[in-house]
C-alpha positions in Angstrom: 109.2 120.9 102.4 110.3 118.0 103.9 108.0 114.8 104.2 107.9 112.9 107.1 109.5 109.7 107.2 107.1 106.1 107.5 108.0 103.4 108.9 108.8 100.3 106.4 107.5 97.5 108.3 103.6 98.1 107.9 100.9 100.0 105.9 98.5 101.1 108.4 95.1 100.3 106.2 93.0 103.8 106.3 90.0 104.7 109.5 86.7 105.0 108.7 87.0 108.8 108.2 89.8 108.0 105.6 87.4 106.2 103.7 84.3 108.3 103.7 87.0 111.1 101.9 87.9 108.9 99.3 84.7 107.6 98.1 83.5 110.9 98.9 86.3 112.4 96.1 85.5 109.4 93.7 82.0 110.2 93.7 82.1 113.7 93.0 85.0 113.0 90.4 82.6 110.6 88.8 79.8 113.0 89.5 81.9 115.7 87.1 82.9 118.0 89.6 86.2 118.2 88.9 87.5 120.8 88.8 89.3 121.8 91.9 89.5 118.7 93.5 93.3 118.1 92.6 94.0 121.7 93.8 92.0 120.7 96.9 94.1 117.3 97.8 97.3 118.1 97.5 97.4 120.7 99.9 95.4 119.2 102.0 97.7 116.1 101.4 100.3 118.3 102.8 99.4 119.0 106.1 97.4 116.0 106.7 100.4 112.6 107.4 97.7 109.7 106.8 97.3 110.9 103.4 100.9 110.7 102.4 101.3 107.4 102.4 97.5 106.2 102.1 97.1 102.6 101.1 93.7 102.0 98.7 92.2 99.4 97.6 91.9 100.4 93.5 88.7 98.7 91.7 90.6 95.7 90.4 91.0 94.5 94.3 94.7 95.6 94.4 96.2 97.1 96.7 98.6 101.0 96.0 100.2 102.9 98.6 99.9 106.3 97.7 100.9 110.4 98.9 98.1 112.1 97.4 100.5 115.3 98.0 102.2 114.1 94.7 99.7 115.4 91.7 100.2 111.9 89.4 99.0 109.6 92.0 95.4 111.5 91.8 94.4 109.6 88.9 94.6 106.1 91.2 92.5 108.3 93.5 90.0 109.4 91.6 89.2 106.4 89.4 90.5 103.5 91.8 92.3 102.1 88.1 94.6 103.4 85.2 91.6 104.0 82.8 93.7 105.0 79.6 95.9 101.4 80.1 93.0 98.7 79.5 95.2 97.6 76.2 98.3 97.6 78.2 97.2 95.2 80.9 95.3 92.6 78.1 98.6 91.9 76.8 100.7 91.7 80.1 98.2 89.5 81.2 98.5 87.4 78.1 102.5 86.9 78.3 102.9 86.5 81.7 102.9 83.2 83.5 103.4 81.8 87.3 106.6 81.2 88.4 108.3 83.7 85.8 111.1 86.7 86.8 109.7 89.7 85.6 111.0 93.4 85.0 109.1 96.6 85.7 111.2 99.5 84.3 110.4 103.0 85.7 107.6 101.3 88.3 106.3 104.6 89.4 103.3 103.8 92.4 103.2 100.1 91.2 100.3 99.6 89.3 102.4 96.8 86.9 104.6 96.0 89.3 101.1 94.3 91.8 99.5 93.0 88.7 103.0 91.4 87.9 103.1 90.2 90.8 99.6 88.8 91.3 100.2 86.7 88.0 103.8 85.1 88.4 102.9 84.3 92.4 104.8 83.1 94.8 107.1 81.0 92.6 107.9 84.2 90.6 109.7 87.0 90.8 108.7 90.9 90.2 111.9 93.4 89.9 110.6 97.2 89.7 113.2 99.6 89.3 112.2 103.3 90.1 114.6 105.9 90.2 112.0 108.5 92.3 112.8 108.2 95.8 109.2 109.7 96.4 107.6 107.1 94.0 110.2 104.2 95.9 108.9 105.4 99.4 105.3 104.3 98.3 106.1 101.7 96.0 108.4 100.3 98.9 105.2 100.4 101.2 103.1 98.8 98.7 105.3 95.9 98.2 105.0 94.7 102.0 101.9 93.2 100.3 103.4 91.4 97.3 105.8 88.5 98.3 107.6 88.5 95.2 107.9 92.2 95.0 111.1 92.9 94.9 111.5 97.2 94.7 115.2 98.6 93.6 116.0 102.3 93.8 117.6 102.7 90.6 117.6 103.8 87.0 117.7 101.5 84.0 119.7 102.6 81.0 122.5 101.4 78.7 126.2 102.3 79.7 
């Protein structure tokens, strides 16, 4: 299947129906009823364009484009934050200062790469290589919002 193409030059932020669904699904995730509600998505993801590249708000304040037809972005849905990388996050945020250049290998949606590039700001410099041209489609959306954001389509390895 073939996804439709967006346009690169804005994120339209989702309509009040958009919204309803998503705190809908988070609720009843939270709720636990689970089960299903991936299997319910992602098809639903399919046919329906807005949520292919659907821009949320996660519970930290940042901002993730997402296509909710892709099953590993349904985590970001569901709990609005990467709950199993709390550690992960204490120690970038420990290291990394304003006005640094930065790498994010393998950036997948973004969720280091807009953290990143919260904490080196404007000065700085955010590099986030991902190879997925799915995952650069969305990441390339999400960066429209980060300044110093800068998204490459390309693998990192040794020669």
């Amino acid at each position: 299947m073939q996804k439709d193409v967006l346009t690169l030059t804005s994120v339209a932020k989702p309509g009040r129906a958009v919204r309803l669904l998503v705190r809908l699904l988070r609720l009843l995730y939270g709720s636990g009823l689970r089960f299903g509600l991936g299997a319910m998505v992602v098809p639903l993801a399919r046919r329906l364009r807005v949520l292919r590249g659907l821009c949320l708000t996660m519970d930290n304040g940042r901002s993730l484009v997402l296509d909710l037809s892709e099953p590993q972005n349904l985590p970001y849905l569901f709990y609005g934050r990467v709950p199993y990388e709390l550690g992960e996050e204490r120690v970038v945020r420990a290291l990394v200062r304003a006005g640094e250049h930065v790498v994010d290998v393998g950036a997948n949606v973004g969720w280091y790469s807009t953290m990143l590039a919260e904490l080196v700001g404007l000065n700085g410099r955010v590099y986030a290589f991902e190879p997925n041209t799915d995952l650069v489609r969305s990441l390339t959306l999400t960066a429209l919002e980060y300044p110093s954001l800068r998204v490459i389509a390309a693998a990192v390895g040794e020669a």
